[in-house]
C-alpha beads as a LAMMPS data file, in Angstrom:
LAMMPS data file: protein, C-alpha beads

69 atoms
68 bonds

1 atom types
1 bond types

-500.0 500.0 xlo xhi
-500.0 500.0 ylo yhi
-500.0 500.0 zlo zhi

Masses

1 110.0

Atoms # bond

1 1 1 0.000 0.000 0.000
2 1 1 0.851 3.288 -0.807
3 1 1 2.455 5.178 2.292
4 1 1 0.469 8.276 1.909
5 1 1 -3.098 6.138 1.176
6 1 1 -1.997 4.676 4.864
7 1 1 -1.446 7.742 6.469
8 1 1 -4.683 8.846 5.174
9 1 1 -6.731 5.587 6.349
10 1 1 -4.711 6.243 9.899
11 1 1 -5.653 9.932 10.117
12 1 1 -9.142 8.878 9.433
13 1 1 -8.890 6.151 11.931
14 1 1 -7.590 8.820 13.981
15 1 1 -10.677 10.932 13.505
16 1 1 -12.899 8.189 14.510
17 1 1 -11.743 8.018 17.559
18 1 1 -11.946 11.440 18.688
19 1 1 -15.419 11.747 17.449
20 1 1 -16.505 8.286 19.679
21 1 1 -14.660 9.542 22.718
22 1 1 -15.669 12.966 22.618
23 1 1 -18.978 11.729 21.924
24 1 1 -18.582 9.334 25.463
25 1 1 -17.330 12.340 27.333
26 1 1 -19.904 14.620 26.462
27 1 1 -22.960 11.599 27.305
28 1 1 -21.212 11.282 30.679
29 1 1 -20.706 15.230 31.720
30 1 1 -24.647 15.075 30.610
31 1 1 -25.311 12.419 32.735
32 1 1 -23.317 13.728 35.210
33 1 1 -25.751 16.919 35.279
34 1 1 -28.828 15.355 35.433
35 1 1 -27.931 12.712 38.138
36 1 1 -25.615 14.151 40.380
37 1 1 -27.803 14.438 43.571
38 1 1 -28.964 10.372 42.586
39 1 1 -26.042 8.824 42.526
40 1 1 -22.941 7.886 45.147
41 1 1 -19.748 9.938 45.613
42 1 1 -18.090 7.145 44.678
43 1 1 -19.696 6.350 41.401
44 1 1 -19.410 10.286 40.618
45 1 1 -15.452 10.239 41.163
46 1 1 -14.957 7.119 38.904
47 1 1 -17.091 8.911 36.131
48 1 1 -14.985 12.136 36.161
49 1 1 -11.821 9.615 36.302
50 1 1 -12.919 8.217 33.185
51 1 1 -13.951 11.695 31.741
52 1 1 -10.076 12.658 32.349
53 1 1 -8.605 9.519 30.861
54 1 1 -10.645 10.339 27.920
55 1 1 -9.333 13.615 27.318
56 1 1 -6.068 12.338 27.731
57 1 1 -6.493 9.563 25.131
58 1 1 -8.412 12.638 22.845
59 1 1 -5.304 14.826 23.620
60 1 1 -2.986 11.853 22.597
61 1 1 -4.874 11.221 19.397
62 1 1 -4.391 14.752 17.922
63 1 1 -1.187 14.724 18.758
64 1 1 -1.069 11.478 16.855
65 1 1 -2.990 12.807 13.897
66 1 1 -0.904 16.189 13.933
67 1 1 1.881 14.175 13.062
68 1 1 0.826 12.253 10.529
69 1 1 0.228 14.800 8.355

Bonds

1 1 1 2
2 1 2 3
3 1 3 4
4 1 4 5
5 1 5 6
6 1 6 7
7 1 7 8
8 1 8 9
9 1 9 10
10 1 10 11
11 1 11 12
12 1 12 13
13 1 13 14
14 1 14 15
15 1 15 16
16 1 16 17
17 1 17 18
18 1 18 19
19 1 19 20
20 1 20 21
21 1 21 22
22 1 22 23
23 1 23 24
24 1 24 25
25 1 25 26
26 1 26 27
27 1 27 28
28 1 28 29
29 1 29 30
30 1 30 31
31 1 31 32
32 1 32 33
33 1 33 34
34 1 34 35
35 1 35 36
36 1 36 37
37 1 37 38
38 1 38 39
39 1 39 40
40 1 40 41
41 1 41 42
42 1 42 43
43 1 43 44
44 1 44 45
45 1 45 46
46 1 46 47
47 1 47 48
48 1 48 49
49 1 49 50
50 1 50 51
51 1 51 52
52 1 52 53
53 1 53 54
54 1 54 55
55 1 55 56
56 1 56 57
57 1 57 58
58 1 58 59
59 1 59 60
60 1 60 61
61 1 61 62
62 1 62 63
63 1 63 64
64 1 64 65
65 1 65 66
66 1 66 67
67 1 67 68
68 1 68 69
């Protein structure tokens, strides 16, 4: 394969990715809001955990993506 047809299919890849784990973080900020007062300290701190692991990994992927091209 070509090497600039793969670093298109990766940078597309790429873009995937970003759009599904924005697309988590946002679902979870929103449930976040509308639960807050239901649900257990706990269970609040592991969803804001996961909401900063997933900017990380959305960070890491443009970063990615910036250097591909």
């Amino acid at each position: 394969m070509d090497k600039s047809n793969n670093q298109a299919d990766d940078k597309v890849h790429l873009q995937k990715h970003i759009a599904h784990t924005v697309a988590n973080l946002h679902d979870a900020e929103a449930y976040l809001d509308e639960h807050a007062n239901e649900i257990t300290a706990g269970k609040k701190r592991g969803i804001e955990a996961e909401n900063d692991r997933r900017k990380e990994s959305i960070n890491g992927f443009e970063t990615k993506m910036n250097h591909e091209g």
